[in-house]
C-alpha positions as CSV (number, residue, x, y, z in Angstrom):
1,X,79.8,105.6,114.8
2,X,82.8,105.3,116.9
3,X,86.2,105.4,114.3
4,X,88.8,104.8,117.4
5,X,88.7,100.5,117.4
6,X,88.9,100.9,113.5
7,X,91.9,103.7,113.7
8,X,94.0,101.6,116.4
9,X,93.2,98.7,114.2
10,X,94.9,100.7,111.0
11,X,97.3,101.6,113.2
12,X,98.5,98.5,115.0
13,X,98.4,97.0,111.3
14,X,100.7,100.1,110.0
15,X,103.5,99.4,113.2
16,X,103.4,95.7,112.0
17,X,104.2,96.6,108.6
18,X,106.9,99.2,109.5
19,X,108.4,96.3,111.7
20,X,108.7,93.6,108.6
21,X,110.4,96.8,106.7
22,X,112.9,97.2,109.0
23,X,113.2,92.8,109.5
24,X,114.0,93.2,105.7
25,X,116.4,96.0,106.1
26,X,117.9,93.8,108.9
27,X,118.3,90.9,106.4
28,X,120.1,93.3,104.2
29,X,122.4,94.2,106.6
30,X,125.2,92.4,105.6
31,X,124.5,93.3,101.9
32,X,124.0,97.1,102.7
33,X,127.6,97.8,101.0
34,X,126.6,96.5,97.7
35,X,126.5,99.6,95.4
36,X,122.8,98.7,94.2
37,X,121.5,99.0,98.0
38,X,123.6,102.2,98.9
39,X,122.2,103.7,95.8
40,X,118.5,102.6,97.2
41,X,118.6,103.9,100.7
42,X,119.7,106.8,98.8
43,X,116.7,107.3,96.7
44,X,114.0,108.8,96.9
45,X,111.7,107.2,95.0
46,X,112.1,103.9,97.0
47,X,111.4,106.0,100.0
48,X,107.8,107.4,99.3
49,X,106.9,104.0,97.6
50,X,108.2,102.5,101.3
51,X,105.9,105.0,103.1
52,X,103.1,104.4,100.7
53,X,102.9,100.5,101.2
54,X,103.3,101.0,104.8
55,X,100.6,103.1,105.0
56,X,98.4,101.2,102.3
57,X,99.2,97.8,104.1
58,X,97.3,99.8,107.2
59,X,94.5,100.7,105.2
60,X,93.9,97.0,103.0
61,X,94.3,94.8,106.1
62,X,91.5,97.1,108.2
63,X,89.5,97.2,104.2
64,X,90.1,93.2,104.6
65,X,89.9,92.1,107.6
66,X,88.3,94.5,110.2
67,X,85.2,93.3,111.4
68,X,83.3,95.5,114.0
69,X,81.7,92.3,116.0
70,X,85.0,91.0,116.6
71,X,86.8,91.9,119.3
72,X,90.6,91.6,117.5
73,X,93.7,91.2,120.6
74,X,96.1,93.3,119.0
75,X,98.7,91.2,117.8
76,X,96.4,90.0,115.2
77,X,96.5,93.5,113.2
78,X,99.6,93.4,113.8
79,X,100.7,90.3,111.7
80,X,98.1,90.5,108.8
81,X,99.3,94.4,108.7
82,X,102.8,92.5,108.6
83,X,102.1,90.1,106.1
84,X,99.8,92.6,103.9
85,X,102.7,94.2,101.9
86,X,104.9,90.6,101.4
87,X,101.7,89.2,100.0
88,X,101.0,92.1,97.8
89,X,104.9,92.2,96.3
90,X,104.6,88.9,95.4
91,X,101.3,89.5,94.0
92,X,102.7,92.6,92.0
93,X,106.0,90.5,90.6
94,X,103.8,87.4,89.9
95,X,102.1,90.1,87.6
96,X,105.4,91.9,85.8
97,X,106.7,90.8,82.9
98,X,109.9,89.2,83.1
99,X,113.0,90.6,81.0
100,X,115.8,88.1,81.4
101,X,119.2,89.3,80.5
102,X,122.8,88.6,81.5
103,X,123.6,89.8,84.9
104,X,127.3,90.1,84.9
105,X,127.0,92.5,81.9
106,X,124.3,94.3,84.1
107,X,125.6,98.1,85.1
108,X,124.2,99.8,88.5
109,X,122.4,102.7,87.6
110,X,123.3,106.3,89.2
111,X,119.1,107.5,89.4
112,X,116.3,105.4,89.8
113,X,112.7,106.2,88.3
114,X,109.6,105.4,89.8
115,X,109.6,102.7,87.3
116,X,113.0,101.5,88.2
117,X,112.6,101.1,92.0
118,X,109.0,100.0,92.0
119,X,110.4,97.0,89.6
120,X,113.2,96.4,92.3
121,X,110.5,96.7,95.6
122,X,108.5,94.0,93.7
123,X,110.7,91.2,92.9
């Protein structure tokens, strides 16, 4: 069984999704002062969560869409591996519970949990 079509597939589908992560980043750019989002590039947590997503995005679109008798042009991994993690956030904060409070009371934290920050890359 020859893995290389299926690992350039996984692969073509992970630089997708690293590209709509840095697109959001882009989108932030402006906002990137705000203490919430320094705190965020600052953390950790939001980091490995980051790399896992890009790296699962890889991994569900070939799960979901690789098909060996179809001979895929490239940019087609490439935008399912784009759109993979957008559809599974919304999927994720269709599923959370929502706590509505007052948001001019609301105080930024210092440390994020796991918890914390996988509530924020969800919503």
């Amino acid at each position: 069984m020859n893995t290389q079509p299926q690992l350039i597939f996984i692969l073509i589908a992970i630089f997708g999704s690293i590209c709509q992560e840095l697109l959001y980043w882009y989108e932030l750019r402006n906002k990137l002062d705000a203490k919430e989002n320094k705190k965020l590039l600052h953390s950790k947590p939001y980091w490995v969560i980051t790399f896992v997503m890009i790296v699962v995005s890889g991994i569900g679109t070939w799960l979901i869409f690789y098909d060996k008798e179809v001979d895929f042009p490239n940019k087609i991994p490439f935008v399912l591996g784009a759109a993979f993690p957008l559809v599974f956030k919304k999927i994720v904060a269709a599923l959370q519970p929502r706590h509505l409070g007052d948001l001019k009371t609301a105080k930024a934290k210092v440390e994020y949990s796991f918890e914390d920050v996988s509530k924020i890359y969800f919503k």
